[in-house]
CHARMM-style PDB file with segment names, atoms N, HN, CA, C and O in Angstrom:
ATOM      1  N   UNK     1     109.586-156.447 -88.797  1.00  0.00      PROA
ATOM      2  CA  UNK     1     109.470-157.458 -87.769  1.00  0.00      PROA
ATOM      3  C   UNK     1     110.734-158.314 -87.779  1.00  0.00      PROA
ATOM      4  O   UNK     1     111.241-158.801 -88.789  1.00  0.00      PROA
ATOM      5  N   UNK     2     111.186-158.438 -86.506  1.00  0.00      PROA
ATOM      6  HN  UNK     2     110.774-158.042 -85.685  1.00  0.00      PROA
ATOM      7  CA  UNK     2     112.554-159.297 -86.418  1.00  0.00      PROA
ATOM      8  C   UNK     2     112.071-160.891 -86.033  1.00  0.00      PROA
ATOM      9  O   UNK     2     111.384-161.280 -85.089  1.00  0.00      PROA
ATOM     10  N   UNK     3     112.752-161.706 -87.225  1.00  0.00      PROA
ATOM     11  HN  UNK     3     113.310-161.389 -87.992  1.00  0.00      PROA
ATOM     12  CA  UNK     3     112.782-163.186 -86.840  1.00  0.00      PROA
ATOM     13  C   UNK     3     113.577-163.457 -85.499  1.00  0.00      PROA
ATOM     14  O   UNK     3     114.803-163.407 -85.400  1.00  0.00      PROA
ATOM     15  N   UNK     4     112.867-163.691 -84.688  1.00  0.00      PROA
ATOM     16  HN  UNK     4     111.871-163.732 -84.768  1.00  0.00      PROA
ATOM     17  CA  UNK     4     113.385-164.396 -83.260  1.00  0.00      PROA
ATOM     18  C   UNK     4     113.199-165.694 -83.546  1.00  0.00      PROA
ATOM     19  O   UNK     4     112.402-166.028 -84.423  1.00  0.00      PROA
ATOM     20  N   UNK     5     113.967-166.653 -82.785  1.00  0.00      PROA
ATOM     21  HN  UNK     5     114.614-166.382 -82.073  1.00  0.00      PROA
ATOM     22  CA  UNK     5     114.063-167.668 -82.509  1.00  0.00      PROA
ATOM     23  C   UNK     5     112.284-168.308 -81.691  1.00  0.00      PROA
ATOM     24  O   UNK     5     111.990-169.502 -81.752  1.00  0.00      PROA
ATOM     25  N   UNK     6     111.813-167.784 -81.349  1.00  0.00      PROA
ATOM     26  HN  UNK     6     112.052-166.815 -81.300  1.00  0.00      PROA
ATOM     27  CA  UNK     6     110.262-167.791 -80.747  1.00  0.00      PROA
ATOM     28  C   UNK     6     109.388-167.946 -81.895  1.00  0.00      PROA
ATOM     29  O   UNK     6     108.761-168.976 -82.145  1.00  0.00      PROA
ATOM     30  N   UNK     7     109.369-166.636 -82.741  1.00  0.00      PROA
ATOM     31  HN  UNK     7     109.878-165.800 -82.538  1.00  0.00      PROA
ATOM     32  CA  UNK     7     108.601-166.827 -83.899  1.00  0.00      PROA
ATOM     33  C   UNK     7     109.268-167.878 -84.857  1.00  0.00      PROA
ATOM     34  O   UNK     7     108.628-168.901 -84.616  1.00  0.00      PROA
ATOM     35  N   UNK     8     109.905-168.085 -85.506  1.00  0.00      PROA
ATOM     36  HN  UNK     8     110.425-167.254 -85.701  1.00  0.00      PROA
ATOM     37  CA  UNK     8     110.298-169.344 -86.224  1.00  0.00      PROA
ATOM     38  C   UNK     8     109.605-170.491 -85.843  1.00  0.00      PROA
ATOM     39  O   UNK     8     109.009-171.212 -86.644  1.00  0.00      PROA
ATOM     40  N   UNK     9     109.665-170.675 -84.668  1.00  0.00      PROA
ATOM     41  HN  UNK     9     110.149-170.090 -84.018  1.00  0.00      PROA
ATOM     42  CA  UNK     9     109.498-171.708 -83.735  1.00  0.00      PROA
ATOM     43  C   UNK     9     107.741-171.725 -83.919  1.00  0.00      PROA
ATOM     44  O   UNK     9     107.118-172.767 -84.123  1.00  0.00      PROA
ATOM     45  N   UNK    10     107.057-170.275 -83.795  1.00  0.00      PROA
ATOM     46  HN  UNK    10     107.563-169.429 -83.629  1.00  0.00      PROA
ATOM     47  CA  UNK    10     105.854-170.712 -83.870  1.00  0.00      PROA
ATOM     48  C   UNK    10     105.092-171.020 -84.888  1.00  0.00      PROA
ATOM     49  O   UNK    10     104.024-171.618 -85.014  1.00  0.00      PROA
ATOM     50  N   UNK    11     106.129-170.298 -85.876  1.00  0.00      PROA
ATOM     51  HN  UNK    11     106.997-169.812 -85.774  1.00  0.00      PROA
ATOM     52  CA  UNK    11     105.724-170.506 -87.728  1.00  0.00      PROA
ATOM     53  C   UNK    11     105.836-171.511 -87.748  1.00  0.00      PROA
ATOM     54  O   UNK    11     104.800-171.830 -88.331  1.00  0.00      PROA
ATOM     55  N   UNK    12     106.651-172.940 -87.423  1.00  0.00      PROA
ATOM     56  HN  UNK    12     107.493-172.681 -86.949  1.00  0.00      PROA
ATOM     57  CA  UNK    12     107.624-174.473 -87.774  1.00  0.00      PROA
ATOM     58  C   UNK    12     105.877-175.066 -87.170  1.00  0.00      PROA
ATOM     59  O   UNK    12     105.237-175.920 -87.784  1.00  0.00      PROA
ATOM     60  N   UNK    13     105.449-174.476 -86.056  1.00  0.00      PROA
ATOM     61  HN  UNK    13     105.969-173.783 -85.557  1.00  0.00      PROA
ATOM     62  CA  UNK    13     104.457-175.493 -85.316  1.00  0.00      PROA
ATOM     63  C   UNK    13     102.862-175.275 -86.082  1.00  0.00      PROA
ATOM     64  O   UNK    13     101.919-176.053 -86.221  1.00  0.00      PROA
ATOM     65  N   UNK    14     103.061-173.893 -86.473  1.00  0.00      PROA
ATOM     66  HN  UNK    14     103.827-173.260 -86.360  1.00  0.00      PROA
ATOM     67  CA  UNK    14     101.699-173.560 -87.568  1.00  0.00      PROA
ATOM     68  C   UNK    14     101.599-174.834 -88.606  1.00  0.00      PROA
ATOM     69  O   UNK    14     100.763-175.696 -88.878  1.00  0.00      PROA
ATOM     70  N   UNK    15     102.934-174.464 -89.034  1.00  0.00      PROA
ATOM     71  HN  UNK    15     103.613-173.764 -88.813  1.00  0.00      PROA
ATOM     72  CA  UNK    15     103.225-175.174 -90.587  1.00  0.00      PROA
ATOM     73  C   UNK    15     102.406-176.541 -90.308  1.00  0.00      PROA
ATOM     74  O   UNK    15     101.393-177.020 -90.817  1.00  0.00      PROA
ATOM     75  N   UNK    16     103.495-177.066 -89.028  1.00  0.00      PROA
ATOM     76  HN  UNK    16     104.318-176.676 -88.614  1.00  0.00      PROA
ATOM     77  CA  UNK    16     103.290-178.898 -89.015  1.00  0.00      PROA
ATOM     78  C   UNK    16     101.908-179.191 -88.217  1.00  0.00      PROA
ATOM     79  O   UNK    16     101.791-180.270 -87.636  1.00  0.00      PROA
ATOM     80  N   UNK    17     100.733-178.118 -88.182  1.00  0.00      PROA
ATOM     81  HN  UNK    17     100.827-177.242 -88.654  1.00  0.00      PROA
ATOM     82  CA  UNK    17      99.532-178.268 -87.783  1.00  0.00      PROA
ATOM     83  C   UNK    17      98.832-178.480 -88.660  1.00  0.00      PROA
ATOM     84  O   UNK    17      98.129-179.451 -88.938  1.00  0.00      PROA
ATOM     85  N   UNK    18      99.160-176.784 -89.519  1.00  0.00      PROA
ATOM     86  HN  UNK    18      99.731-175.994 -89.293  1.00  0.00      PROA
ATOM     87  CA  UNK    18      98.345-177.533 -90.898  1.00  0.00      PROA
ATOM     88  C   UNK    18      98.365-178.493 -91.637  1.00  0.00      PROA
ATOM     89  O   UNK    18      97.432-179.151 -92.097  1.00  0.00      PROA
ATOM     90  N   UNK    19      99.981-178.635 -91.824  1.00  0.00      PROA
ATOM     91  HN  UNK    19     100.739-178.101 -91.450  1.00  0.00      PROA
ATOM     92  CA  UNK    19     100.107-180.280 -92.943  1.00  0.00      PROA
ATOM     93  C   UNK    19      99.282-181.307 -92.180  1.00  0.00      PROA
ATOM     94  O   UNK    19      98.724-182.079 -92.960  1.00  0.00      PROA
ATOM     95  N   UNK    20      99.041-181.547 -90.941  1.00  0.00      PROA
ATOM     96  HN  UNK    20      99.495-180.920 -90.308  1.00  0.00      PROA
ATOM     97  CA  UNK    20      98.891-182.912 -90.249  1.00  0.00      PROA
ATOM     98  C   UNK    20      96.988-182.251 -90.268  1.00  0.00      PROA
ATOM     99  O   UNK    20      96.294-182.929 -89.511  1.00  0.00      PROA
ATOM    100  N   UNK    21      96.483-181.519 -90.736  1.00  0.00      PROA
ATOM    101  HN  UNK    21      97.047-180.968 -91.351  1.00  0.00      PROA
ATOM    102  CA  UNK    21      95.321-181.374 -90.767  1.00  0.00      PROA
ATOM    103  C   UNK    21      94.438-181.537 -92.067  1.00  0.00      PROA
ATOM    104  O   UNK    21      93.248-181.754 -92.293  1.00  0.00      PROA
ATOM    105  N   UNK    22      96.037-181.247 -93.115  1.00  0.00      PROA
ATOM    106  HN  UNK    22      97.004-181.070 -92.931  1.00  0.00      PROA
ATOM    107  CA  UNK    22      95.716-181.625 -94.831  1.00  0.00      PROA
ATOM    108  C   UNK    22      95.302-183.307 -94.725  1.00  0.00      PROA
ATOM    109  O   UNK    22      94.386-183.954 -95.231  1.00  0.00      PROA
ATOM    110  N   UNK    23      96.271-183.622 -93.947  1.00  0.00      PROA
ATOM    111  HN  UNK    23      97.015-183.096 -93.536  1.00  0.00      PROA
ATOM    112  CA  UNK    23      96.536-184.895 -94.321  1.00  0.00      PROA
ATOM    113  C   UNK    23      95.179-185.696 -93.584  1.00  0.00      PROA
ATOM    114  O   UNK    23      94.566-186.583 -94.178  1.00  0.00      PROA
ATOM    115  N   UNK    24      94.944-185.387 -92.663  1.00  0.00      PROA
ATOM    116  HN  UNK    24      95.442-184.667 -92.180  1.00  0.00      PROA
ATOM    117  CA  UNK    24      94.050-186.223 -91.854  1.00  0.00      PROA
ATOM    118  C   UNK    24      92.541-186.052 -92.684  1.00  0.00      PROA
ATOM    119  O   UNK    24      91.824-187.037 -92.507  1.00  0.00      PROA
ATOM    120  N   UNK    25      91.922-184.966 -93.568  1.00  0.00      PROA
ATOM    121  HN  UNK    25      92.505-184.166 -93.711  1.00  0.00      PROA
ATOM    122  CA  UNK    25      90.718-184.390 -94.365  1.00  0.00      PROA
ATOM    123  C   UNK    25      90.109-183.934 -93.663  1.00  0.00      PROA
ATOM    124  O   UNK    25      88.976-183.759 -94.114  1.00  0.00      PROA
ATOM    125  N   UNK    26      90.243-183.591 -92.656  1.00  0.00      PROA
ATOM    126  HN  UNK    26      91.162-183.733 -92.290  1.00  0.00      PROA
ATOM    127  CA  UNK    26      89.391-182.692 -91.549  1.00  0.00      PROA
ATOM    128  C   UNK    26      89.565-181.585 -91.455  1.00  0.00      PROA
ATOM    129  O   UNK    26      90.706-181.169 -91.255  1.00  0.00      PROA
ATOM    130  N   UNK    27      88.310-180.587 -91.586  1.00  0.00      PROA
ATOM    131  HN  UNK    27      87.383-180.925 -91.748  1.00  0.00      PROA
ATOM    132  CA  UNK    27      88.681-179.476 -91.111  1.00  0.00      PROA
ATOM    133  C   UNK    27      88.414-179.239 -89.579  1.00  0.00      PROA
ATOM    134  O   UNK    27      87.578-179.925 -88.990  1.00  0.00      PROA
ATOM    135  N   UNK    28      88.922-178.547 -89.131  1.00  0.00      PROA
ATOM    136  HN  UNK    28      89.600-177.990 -89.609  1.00  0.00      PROA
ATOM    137  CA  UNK    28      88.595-178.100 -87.796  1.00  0.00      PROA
ATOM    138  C   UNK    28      87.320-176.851 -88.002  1.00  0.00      PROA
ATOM    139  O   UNK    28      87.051-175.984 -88.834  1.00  0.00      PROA
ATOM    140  N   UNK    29      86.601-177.494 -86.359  1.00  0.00      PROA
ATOM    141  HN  UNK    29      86.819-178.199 -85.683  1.00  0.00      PROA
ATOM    142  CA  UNK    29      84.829-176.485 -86.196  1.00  0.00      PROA
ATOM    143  C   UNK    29      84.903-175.137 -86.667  1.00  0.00      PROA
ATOM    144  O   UNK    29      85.754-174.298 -86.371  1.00  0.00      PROA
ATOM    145  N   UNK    30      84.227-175.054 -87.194  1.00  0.00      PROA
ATOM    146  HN  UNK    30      83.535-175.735 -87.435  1.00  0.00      PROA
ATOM    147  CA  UNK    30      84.071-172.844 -87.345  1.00  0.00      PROA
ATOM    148  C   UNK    30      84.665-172.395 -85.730  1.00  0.00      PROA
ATOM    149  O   UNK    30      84.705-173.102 -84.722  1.00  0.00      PROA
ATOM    150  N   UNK    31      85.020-171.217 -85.877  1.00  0.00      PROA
ATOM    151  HN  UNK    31      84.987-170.643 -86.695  1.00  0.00      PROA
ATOM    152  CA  UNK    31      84.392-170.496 -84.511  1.00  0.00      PROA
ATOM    153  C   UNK    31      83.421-169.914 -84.766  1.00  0.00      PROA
ATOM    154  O   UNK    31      82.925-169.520 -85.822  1.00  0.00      PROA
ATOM    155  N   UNK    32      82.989-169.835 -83.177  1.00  0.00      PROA
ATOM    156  HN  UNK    32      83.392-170.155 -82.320  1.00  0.00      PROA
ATOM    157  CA  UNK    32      81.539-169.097 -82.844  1.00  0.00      PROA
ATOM    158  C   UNK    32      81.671-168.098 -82.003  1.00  0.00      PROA
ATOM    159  O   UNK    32      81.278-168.169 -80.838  1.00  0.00      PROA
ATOM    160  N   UNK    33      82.167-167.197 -82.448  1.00  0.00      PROA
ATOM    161  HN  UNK    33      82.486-167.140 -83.394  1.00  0.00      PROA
ATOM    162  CA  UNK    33      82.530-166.079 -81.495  1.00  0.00      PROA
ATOM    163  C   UNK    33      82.335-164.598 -82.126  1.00  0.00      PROA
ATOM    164  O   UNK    33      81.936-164.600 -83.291  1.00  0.00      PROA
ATOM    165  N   UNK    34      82.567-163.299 -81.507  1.00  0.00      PROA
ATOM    166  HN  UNK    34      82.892-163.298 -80.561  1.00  0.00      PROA
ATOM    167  CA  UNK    34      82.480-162.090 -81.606  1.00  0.00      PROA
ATOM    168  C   UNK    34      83.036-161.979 -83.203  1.00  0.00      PROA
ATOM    169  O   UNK    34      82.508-161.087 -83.867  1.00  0.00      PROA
ATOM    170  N   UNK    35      83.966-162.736 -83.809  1.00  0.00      PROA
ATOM    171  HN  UNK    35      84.395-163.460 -83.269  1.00  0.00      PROA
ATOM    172  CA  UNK    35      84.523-162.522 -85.005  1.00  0.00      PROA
ATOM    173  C   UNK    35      82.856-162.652 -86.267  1.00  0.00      PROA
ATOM    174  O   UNK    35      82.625-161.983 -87.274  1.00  0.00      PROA
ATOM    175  N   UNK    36      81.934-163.878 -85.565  1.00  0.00      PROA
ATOM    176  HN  UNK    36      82.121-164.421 -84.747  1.00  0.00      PROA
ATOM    177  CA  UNK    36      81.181-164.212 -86.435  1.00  0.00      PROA
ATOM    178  C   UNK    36      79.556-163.024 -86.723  1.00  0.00      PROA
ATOM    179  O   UNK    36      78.567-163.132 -87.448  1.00  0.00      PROA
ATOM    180  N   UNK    37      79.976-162.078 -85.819  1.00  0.00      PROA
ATOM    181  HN  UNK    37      80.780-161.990 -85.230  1.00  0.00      PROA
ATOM    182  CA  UNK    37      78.704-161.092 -85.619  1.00  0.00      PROA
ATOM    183  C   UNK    37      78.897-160.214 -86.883  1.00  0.00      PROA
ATOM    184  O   UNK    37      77.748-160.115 -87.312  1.00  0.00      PROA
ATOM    185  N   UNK    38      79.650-159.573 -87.656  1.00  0.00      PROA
ATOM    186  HN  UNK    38      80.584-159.653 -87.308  1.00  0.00      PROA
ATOM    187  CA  UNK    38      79.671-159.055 -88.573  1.00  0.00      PROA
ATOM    188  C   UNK    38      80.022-159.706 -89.932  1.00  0.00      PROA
ATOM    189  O   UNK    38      80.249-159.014 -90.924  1.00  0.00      PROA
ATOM    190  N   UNK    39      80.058-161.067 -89.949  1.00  0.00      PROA
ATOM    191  HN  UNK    39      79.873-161.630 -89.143  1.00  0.00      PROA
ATOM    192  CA  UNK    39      80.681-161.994 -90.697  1.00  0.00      PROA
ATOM    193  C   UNK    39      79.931-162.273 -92.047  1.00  0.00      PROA
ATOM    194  O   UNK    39      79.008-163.088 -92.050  1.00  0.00      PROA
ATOM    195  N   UNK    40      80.287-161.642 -93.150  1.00  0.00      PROA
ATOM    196  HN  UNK    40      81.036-160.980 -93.148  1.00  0.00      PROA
ATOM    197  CA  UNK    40      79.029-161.352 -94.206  1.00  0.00      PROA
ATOM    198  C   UNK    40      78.996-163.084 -95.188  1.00  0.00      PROA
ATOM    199  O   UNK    40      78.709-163.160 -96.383  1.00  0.00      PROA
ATOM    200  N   UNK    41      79.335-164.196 -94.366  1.00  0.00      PROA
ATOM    201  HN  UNK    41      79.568-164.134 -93.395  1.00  0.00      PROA
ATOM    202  CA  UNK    41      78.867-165.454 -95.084  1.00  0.00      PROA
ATOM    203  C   UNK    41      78.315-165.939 -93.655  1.00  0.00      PROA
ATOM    204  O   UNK    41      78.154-167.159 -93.689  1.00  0.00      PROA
ATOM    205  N   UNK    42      78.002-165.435 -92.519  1.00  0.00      PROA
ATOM    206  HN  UNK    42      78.132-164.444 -92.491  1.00  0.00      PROA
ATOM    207  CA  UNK    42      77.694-166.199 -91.540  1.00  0.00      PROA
ATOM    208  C   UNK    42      76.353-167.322 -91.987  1.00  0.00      PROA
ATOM    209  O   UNK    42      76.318-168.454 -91.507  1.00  0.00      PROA
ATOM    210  N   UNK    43      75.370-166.856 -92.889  1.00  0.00      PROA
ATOM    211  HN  UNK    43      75.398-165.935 -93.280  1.00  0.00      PROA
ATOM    212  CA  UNK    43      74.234-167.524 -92.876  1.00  0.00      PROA
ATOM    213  C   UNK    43      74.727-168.709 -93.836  1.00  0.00      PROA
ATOM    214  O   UNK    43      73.939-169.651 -93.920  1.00  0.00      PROA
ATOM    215  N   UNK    44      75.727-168.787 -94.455  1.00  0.00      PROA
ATOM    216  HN  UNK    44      76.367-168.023 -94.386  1.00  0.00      PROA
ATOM    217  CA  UNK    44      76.637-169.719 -95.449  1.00  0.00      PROA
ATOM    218  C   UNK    44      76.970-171.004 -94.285  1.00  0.00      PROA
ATOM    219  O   UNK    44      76.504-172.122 -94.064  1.00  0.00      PROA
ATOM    220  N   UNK    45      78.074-170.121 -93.690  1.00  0.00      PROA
ATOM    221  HN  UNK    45      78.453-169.213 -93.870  1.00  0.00      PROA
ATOM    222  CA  UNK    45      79.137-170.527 -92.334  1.00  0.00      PROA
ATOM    223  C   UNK    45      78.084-171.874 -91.446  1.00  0.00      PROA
ATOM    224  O   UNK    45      78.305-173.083 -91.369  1.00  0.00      PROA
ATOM    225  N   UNK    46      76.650-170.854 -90.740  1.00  0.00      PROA
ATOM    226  HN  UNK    46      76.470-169.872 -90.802  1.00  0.00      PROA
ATOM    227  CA  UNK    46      76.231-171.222 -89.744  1.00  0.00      PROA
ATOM    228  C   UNK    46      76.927-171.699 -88.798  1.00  0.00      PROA
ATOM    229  O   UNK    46      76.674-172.832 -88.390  1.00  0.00      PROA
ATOM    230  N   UNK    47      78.128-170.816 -88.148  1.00  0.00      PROA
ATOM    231  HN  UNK    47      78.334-169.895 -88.479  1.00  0.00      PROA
ATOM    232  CA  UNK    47      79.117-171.438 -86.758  1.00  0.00      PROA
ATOM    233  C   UNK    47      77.733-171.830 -85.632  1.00  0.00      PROA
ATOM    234  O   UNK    47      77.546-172.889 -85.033  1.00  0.00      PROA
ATOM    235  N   UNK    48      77.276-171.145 -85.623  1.00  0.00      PROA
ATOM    236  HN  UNK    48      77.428-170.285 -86.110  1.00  0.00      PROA
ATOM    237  CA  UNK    48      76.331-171.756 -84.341  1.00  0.00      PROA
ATOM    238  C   UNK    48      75.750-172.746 -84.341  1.00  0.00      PROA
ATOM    239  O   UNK    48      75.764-173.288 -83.236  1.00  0.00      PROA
ATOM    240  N   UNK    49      74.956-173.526 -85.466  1.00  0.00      PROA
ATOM    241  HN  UNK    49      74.945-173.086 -86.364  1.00  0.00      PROA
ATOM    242  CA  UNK    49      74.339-174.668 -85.962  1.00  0.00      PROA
ATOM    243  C   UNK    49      75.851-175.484 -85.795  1.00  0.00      PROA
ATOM    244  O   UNK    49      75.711-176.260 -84.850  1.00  0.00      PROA
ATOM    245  N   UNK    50      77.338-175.604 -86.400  1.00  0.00      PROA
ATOM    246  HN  UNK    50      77.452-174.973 -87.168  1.00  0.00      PROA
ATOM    247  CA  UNK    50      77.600-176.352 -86.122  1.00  0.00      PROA
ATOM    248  C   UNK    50      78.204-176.342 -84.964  1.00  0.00      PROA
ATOM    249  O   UNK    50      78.768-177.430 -84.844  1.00  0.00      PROA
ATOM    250  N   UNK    51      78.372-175.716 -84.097  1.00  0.00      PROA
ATOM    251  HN  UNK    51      77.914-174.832 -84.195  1.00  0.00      PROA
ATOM    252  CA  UNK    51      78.818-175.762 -82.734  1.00  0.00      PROA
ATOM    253  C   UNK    51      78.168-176.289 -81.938  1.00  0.00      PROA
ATOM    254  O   UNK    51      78.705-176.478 -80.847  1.00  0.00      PROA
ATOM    255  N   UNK    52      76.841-176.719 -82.120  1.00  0.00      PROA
ATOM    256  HN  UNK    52      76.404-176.565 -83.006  1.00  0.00      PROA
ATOM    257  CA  UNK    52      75.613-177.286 -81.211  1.00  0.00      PROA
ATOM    258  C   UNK    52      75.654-178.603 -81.203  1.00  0.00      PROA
ATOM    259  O   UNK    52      75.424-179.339 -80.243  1.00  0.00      PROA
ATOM    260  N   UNK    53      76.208-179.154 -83.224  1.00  0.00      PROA
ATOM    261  HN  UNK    53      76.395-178.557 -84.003  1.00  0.00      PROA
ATOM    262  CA  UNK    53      76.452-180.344 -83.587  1.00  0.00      PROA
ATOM    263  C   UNK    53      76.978-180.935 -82.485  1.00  0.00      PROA
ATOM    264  O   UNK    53      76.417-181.747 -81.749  1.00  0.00      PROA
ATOM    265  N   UNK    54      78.456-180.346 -82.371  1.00  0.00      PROA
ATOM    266  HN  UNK    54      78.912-179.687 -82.969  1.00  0.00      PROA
ATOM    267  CA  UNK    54      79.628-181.199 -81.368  1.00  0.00      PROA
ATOM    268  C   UNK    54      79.148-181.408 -80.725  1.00  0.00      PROA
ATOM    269  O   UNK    54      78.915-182.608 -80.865  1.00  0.00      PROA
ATOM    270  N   UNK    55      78.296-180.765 -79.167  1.00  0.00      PROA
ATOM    271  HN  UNK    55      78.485-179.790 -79.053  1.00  0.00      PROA
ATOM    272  CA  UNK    55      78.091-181.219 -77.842  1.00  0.00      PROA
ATOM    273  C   UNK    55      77.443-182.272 -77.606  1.00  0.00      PROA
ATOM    274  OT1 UNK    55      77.277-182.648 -76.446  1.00  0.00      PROA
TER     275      UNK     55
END
């Protein structure tokens, strides 16, 4: 894979998402999506219980 100037760029904005997400103690919601149908901690997880929370 070739470093472009694009990807750098999107790695730099990953990075300074996560730090500013360390820092704040929040995690961000599960998803609740097609990923969570085979998801062998889903009953752990419960994305759907907390996705209901938010609304």
């Amino acid at each position: 894979m070739k470093i472009t100037p694009e990807l750098r760029r999107q790695v730099e904005d990953t990075i300074a998402a996560i730090r500013a997400m360390l820092v704040s103690g929040k995690l961000p919601p599960p998803a609740n999506d097609a990923r969570c149908k085979e998801y062998s901690l889903n009953d752990i997880c419960q994305p759907q219980v907390l996705s209901q929370q938010e609304k």
